[in-house]
C-alpha positions as CSV (number, residue, x, y, z in Angstrom):
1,X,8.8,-20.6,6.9
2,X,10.3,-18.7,4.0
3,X,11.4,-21.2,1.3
4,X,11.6,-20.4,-2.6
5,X,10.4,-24.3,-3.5
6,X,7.4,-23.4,-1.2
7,X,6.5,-20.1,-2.3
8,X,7.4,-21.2,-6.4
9,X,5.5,-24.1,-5.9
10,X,2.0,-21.7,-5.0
11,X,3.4,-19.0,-7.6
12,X,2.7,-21.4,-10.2
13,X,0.2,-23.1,-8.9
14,X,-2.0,-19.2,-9.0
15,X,-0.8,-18.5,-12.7
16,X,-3.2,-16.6,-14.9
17,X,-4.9,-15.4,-11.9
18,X,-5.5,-11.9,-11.1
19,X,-3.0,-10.0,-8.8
20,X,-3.1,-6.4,-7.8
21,X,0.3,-4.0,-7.8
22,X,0.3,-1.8,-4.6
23,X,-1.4,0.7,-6.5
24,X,-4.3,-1.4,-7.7
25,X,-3.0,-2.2,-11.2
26,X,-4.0,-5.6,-12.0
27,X,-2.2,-8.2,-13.6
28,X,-1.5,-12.1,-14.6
29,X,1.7,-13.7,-15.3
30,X,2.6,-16.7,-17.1
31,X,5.7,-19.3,-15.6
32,X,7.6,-20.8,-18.2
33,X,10.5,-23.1,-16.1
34,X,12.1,-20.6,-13.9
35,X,11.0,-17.3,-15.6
36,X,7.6,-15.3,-14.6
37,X,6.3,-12.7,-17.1
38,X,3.3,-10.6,-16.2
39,X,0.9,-9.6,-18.9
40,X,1.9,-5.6,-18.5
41,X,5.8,-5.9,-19.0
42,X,7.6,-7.7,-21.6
43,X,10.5,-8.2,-19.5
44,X,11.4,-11.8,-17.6
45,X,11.2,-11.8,-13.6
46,X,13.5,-14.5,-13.0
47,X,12.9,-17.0,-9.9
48,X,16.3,-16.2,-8.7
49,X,14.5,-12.6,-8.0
50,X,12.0,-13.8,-5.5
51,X,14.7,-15.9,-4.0
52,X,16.2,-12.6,-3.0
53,X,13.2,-11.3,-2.2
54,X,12.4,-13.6,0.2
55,X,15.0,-12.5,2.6
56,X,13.1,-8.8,2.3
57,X,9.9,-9.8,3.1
58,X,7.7,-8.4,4.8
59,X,8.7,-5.3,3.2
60,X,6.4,-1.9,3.6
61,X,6.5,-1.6,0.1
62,X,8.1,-1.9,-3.2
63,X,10.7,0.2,-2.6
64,X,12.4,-1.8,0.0
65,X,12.6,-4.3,-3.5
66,X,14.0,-1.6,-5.4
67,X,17.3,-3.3,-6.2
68,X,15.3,-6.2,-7.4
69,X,13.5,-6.1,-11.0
70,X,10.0,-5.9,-11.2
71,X,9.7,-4.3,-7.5
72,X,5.7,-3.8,-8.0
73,X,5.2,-7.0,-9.4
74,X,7.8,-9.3,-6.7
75,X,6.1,-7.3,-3.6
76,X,2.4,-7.7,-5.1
77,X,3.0,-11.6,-5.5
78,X,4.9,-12.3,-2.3
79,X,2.5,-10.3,-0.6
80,X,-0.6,-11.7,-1.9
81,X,-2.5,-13.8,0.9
82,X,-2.7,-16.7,-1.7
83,X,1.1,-17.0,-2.2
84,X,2.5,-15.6,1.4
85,X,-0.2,-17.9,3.3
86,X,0.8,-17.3,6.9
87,X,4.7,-17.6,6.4
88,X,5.5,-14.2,6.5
């Protein structure tokens, strides 16, 4: 079941652990309230971002994100066995 309290919930409960873009750059983020900010970018990915993202996913790749922003970094969390479980 895709639901953004459900998949926030195990985004912030993997914070400052290591995540892999697509193409094997890795990466932490930090959560502060509904903001996520990975350690390479010094922009905010709002939760409101994943929200949308969740009615993409399973995408093939970033670029089915691409009017989201932080494509790399939505599609490498979302995707990530740890936060995605077996929901999607």
């Amino acid at each position: 079941m895709k639901s953004i309290e459900v998949a926030w919930r195990r985004i912030l409960q993997r914070e400052g652990e290591r995540f892999e873009t697509l193409t094997g750059g890795p990466f932490t983020y930090t959560v502060t309230g509904h903001v996520l900010r990975t350690d390479r970018t010094d922009f905010n990915l709002p939760r409101s971002q994943f929200e949308k993202a969740l009615d993409l996913v399973p995408a093939a790749g970033p670029g089915e994100l691409r009017d989201l922003r932080g494509p790399s970094y939505i599609y490498a969390i979302l995707h990530d066995k740890r936060i995605r479980q077996a929901d999607w």
